[in-house]
KOLTOR-977564 format. One record per residue (C-alpha): residue number from 0; residue in one letter; x, y, z. Coordinates in pm, 1 decimal. Layout:
residues N
+-----+--------+----------+----------+----------+
: num : residu :     east :    north :       up :
+-----+--------+----------+----------+----------+
: NUM :      A :        X :        Y :        Z :
...
+-----+--------+----------+----------+----------+
***
This chain:
residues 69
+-----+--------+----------+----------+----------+
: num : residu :     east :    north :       up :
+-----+--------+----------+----------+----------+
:   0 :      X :    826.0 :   -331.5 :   -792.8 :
:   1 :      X :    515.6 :   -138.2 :   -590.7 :
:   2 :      X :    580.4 :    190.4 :   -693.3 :
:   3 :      X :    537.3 :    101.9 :  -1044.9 :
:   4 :      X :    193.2 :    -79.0 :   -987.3 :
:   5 :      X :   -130.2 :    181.9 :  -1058.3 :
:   6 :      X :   -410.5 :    210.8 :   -790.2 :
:   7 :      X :   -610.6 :    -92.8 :   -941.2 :
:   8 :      X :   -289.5 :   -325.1 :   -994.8 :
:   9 :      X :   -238.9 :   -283.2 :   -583.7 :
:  10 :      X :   -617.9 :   -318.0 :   -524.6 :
:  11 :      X :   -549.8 :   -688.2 :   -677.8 :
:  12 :      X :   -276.8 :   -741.9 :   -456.3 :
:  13 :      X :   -529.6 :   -616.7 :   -181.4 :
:  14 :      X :   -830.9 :   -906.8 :   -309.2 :
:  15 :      X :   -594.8 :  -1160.1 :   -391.3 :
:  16 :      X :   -313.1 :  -1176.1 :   -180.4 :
:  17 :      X :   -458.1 :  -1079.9 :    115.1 :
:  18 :      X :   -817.7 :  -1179.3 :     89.6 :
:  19 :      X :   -946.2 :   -809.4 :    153.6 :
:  20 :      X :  -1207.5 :   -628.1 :     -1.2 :
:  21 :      X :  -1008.1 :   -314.2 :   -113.5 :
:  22 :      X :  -1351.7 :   -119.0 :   -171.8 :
:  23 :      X :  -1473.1 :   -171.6 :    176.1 :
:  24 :      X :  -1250.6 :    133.6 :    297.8 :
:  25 :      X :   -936.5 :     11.8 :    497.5 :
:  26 :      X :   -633.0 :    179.8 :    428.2 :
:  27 :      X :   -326.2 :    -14.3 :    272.2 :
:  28 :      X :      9.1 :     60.5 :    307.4 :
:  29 :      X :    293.1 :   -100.5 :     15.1 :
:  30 :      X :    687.9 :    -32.9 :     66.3 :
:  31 :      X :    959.3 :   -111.5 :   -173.9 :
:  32 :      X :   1187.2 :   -313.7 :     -3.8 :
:  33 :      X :   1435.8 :    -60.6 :     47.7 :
:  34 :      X :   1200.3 :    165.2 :    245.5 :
:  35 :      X :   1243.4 :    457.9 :     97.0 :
:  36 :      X :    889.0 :    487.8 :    -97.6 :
:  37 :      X :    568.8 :    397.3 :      2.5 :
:  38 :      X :    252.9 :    409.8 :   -173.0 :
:  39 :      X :   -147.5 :    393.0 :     34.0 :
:  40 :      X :   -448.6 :    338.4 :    -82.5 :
:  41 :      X :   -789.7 :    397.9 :     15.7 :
:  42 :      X :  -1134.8 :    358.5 :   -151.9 :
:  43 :      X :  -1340.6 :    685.1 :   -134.2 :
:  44 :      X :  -1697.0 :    675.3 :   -272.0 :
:  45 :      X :  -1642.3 :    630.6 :   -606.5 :
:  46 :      X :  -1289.6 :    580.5 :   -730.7 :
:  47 :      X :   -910.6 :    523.9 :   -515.5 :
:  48 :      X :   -729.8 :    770.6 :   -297.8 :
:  49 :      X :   -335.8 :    705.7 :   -387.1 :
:  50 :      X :    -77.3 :    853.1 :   -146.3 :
:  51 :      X :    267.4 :    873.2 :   -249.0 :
:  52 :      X :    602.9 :    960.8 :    -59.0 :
:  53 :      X :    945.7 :    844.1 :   -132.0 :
:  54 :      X :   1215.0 :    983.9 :    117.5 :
:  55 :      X :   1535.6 :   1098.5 :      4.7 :
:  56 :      X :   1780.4 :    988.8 :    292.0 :
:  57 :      X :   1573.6 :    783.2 :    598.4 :
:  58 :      X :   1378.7 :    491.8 :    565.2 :
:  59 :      X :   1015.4 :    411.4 :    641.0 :
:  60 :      X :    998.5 :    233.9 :    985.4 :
:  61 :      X :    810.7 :   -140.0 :    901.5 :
:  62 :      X :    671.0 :   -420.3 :   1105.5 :
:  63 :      X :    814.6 :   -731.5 :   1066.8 :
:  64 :      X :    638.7 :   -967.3 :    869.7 :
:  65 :      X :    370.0 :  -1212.8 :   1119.3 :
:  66 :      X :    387.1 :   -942.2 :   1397.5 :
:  67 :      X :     52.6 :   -823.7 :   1539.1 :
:  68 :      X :    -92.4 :   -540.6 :   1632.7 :
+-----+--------+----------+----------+----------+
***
């Protein structure tokens, strides 16, 4: 379940499933698969940035996985 990883357990999800350095500054965006929560992270000079929003009735509009851009 993402929302109950911490900022460093979703940084290793950054490194190792996706092959991104999660210090180099990107933003990253986690859902749980309902939608309703989402967590972001962002590196910021010396420790993570951790956004948090769940939504009570709508869901978070997602890509579909493989699409680009």
């Amino acid at each position: 379940m993402i929302s109950a990883r911490p900022p460093r357990g979703l940084a290793a999800i950054v490194a190792q499933e996706l092959g991104h350095d999660p210090f180099a500054g990107a933003l990253y965006a986690f859902t749980n698969r309902q939608r309703t929560k989402i967590k972001c992270l962002y590196w910021e000079d010396n420790g993570f940035v951790l956004y948090y929003k769940a939504l009570a009735e709508e869901k978070f509009h997602w890509p579909q996985t493989g699409m680009a851009g």
